[in-house]
C-alpha positions in Angstrom: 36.4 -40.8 -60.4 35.1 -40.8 -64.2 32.9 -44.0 -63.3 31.7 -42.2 -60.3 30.5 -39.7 -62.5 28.7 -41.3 -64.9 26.6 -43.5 -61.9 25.7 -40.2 -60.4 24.5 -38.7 -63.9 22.6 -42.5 -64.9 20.7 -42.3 -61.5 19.8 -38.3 -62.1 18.6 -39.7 -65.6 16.7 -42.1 -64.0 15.3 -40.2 -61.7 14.5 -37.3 -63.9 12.8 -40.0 -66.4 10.5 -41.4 -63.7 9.8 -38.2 -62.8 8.5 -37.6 -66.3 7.0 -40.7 -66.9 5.2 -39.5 -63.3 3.8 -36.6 -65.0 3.1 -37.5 -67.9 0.5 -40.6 -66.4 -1.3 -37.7 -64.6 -1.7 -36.0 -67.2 -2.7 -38.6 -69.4 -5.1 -40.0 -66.5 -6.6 -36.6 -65.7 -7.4 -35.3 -69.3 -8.6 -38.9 -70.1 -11.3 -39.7 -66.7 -12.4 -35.8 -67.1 -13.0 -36.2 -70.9 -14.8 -39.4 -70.2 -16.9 -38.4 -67.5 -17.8 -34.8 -69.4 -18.8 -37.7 -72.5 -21.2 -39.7 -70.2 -22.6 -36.7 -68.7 -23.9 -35.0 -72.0 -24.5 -37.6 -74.3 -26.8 -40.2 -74.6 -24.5 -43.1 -74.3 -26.0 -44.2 -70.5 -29.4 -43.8 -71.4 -28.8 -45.7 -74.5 -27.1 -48.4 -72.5 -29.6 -48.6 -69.4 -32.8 -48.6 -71.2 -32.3 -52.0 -71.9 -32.1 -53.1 -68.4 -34.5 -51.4 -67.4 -37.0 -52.9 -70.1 -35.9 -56.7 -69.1 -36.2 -55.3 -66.0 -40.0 -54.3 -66.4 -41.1 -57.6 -67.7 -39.5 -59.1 -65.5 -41.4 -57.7 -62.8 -44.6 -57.6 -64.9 -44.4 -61.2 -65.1 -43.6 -62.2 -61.6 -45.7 -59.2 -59.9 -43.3 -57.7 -58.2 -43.4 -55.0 -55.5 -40.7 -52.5 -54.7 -40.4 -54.0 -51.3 -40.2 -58.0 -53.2 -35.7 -57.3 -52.2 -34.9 -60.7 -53.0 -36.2 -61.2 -56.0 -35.1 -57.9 -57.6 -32.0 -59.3 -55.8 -32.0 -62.7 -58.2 -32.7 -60.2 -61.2 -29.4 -57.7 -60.2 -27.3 -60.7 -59.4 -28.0 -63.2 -62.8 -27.5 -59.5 -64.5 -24.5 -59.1 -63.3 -25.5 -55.5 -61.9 -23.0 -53.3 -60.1 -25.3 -51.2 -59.1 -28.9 -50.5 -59.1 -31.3 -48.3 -57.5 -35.4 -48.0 -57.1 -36.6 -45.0 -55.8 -40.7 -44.8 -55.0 -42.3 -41.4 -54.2 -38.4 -39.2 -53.9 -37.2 -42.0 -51.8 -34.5 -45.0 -52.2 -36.6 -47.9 -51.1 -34.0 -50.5 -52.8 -30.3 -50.0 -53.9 -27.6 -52.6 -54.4 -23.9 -51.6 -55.0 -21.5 -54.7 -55.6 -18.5 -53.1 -54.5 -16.2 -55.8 -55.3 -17.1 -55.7 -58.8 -17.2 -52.1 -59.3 -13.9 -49.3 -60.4 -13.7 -46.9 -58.1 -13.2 -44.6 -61.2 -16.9 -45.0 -62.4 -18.0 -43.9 -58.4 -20.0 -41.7 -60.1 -22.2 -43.6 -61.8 -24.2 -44.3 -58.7 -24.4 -40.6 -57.4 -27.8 -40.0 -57.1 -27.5 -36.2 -57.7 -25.5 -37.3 -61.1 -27.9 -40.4 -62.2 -31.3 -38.5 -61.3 -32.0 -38.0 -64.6 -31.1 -41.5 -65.9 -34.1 -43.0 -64.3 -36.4 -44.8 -65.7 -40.0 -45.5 -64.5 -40.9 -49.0 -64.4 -44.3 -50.1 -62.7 -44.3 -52.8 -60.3 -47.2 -54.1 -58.2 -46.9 -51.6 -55.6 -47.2 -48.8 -58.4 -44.6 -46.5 -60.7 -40.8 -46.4 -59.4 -37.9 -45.1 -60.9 -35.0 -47.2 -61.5 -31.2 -46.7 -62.6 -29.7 -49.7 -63.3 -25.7 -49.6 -63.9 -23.6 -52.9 -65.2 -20.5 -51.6 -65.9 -20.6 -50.1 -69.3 -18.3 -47.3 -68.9 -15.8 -49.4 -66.9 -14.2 -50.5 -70.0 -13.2 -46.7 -70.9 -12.1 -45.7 -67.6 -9.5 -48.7 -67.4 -8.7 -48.6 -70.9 -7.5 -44.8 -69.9 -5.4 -46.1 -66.8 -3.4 -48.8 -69.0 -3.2 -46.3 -72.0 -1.5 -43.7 -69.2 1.0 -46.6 -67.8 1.9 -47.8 -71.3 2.5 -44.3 -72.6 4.5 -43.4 -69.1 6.6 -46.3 -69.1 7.5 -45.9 -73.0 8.2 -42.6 -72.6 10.0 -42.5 -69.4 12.1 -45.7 -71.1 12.5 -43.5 -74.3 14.3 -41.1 -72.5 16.7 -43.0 -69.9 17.8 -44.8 -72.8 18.6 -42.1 -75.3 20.2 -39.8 -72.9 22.6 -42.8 -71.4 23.5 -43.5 -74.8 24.6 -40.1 -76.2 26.3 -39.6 -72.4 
């Protein structure tokens, strides 16, 4: 009856402990993708890391006299780039954008919103005349998993933590 008992009260502990380490991943995931994405939305830190891009990007179509409508070879650029996504807009309209889903965290979906990356753009002049471009290739990916595995590390310790030292004082 005793050892009845004490199973009964291990797989509440259990329980209760998943529970919290449950909770405490949320909380850790929800605080940590908001913070980031608050971070990339007010600092410079995507400007700083597209305008790069978009400068190889320039000469690149400077030097092969590109149009926005040349798809394959802005194509060849995106792909040797390793580009998740990329978009060229020409007179308030998307006339190219390439999103390589299989590539891409669904946690940094909003780094090809156009409403959120509108003022990212940068103008780059191809044959055709002045487009703006956004070019993303997965520089705040890193953060956004480093938060998820941060979350499950901390969950699991902490949901360990406790089955362990509540079954040994029981």
């Amino acid at each position: 009856m005793k050892s009845d008992f004490k199973a009964v009260k291990a797989v509440q502990i259990i329980f209760g402990a998943i529970i919290l380490s449950c909770c405490i991943f949320g909380g850790i995931y929800g605080i940590g993708i908001n913070g980031l994405t608050i971070f990339f939305n007010n600092s410079r830190y995507i400007y700083d890391h597209e305008s790069p891009y978009v400068q190889e990007f320039q000469q690149y179509v400077s030097q092969n006299n590109i149009a926005t409508s040349d798809i394959s070879e802005c194509d060849e650029w995106m792909d040797y780039h390793c580009v998740l996504f990329c978009i060229i807009e020409k007179d308030g309209e998307a006339v190219y954008s390439k999103l390589n889903v299989d590539k891409f965290i669904v946690s940094a979906k909003n780094m090809y919103d156009s409403r959120k990356i509108a003022k990212y753009q940068l103008p780059v002049n191809f044959a055709d005349g002045e487009a703006n471009v956004y070019i993303y290739a997965g520089y705040t990916e890193k953060y956004y998993l480093g938060v998820i595995i941060l979350g499950i590390v901390i969950s699991i310790l902490s949901g360990a933590y406790v089955s362990i030292d509540v079954l040994i004082i029981s």
